[in-house]
N, C-alpha and C positions, 0 to 999 in steps of 0.2 A: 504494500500500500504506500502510499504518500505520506506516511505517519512512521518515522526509522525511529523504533526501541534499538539501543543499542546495550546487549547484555553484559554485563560486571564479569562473568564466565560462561565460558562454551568447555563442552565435555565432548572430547573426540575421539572412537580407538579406548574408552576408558579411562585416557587422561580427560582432566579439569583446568584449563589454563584460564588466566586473566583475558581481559581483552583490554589491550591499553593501548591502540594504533590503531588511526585510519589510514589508508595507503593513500599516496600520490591517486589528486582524480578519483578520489572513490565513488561520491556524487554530483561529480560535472555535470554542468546542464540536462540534470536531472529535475522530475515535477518534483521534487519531496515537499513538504509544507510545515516537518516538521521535526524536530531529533529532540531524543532525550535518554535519558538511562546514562552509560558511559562514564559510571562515576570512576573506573579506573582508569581511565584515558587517559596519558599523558605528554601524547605526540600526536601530530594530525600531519598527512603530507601533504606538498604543494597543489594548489587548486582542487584542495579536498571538497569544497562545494563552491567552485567555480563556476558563474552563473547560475546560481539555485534560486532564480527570481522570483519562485515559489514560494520561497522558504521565509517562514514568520518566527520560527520560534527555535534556539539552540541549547535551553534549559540551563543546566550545568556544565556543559561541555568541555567549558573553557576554563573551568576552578584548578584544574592543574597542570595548566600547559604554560611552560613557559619559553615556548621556543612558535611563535604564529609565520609560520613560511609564506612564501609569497605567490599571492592571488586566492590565498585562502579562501576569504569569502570574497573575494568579487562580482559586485554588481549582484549582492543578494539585495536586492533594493526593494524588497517585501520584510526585511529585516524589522521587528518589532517590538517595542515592552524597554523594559531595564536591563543590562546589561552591562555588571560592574564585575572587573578583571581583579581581582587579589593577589594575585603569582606572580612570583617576582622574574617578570617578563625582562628576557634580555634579549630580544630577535623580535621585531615586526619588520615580514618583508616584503619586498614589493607590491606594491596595489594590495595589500594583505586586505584593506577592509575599502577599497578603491568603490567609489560609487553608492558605499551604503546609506542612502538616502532619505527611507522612508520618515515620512513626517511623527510618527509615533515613535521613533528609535531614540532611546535616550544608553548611551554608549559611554561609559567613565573606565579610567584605565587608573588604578591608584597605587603601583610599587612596581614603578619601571626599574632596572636595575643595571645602571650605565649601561641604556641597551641601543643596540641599532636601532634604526629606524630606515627602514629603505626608501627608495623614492617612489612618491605618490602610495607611499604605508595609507593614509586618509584623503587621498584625492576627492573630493566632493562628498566626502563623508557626513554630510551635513548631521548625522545623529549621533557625531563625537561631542560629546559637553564637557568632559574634562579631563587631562592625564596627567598625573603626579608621578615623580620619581627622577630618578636622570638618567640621559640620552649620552653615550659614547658618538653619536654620530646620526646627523640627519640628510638624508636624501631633498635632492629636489624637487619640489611640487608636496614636500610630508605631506601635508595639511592644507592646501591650496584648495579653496571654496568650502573652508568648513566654517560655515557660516553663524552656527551655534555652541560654536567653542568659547567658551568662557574665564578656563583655565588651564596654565599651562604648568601653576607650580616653580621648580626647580630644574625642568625641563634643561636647560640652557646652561648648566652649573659646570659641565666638564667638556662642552663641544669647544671646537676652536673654529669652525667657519660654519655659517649660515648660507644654506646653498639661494640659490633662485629660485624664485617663486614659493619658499617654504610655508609662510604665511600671508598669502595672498588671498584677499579678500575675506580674510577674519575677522570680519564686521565686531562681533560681538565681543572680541577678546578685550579686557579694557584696563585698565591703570597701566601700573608702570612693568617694564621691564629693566631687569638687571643682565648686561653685560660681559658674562665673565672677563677678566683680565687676560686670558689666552684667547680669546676671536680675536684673530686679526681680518676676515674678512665676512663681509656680508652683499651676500650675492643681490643681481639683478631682481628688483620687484618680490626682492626678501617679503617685506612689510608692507608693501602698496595697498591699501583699503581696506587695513587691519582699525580694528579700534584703538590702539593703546594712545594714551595720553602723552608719556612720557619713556624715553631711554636713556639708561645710565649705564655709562661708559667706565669700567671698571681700567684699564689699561690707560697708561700714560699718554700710548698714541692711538689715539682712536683707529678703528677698524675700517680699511678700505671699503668703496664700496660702488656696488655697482650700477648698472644705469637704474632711475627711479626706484632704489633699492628700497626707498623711505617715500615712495610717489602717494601725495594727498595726505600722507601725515604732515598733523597740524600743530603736535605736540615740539618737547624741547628734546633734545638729545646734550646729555651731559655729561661733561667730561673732565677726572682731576687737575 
């Protein structure tokens, strides 16, 4: 059916194993509508539900994964409900949640753990609201049109450059941001049509930057 229980154990031959892996592509642009069970999961592989634009609901899934490969859920844009990550996630990759859109998705990420973050990890994700923790590194377009992201935390505590387009058009994201003292650069249309008020520049010499990297920010950028 369209409804994947996924069971805790399978008994095969006599043996009783765990089930802790979905493979590479298990349900690519498949109808499913729905997963749950899988309390022993601990790994999912690339484009495990790659276009699942069916798919509304992933239960617990995701409570002990801390590794979300890239194109995971892409363009499940039926994605729905609350959806708060606890695992100390150190890998989101490519388009891992690329497109997830749905107006009802409220998506919080809260104990990154100096993790990757690949490019276009939250491409139009507009149902990411908030991720706490810190990022070793962000790709370009992260978070580009995530329009209802709100917070970013300490996100920014140990990156040394801010790609292009990372946060573009993050309308909602709003006060200040702090700088670390290692960015030395901040790519093309970084921050273009983000909310923040203000940026504070932690390094003596401020961070290169690229074309409209700051385009339609209104606020001050500060520096020691």
């Amino acid at each position: 059916g369209n409804n994947v229980v996924i069971p805790a154990k399978i008994t095969y031959e006599g043996k009783t194993c765990d089930v802790t892996g979905i493979s590479d592509a298990a349900f690519s642009r498949t109808s499913i509508t729905s997963v749950s069970g899988g309390e022993n999961i601990t790994s999912i592989g690339q484009s495990a539900f790659y276009k699942c634009t069916n798919l509304t609901s992933i239960g617990n899934l995701l409570d002990n994964i801390t590794d979300i490969p890239s194109y995971a859920f892409y363009n499940c844009s039926a994605l729905t409900g609350t959806i708060t990550l606890n695992a100390a996630i150190t890998n989101i990759g490519e388009s891992a949640f690329n497109s997830c859109n749905d107006e009802g998705l409220s998506l919080s990420i809260s104990n990154l753990t100096n993790a990757t973050i690949g490019k276009w990890a939250f491409r139009n994700c507009t149902g990411l609201k908030s991720i706490e923790g810190t990022a070793a590194s962000i790709g370009e377009d992260a978070f580009y049109g995530c329009t209802n992201l709100t917070s970013i935390g300490h996100l920014l505590d140990n990156v040394t450059t801010i790609p292009g387009y990372a946060f573009y058009s993050c309308s909602a994201l709003p006060g200040n941001i702090t700088l670390n003292a290692g960015i030395n650069n901040i790519g093309e249309y970084a921050f273009t049509d983000s909310g923040i008020s203000n940026i504070y520049c932690l390094a003596a010499t401020p961070p290169t930057l690229g074309n409209r990297a700051l385009g339609y920010f209104y606020g001050a950028v500060k520096v020691p």
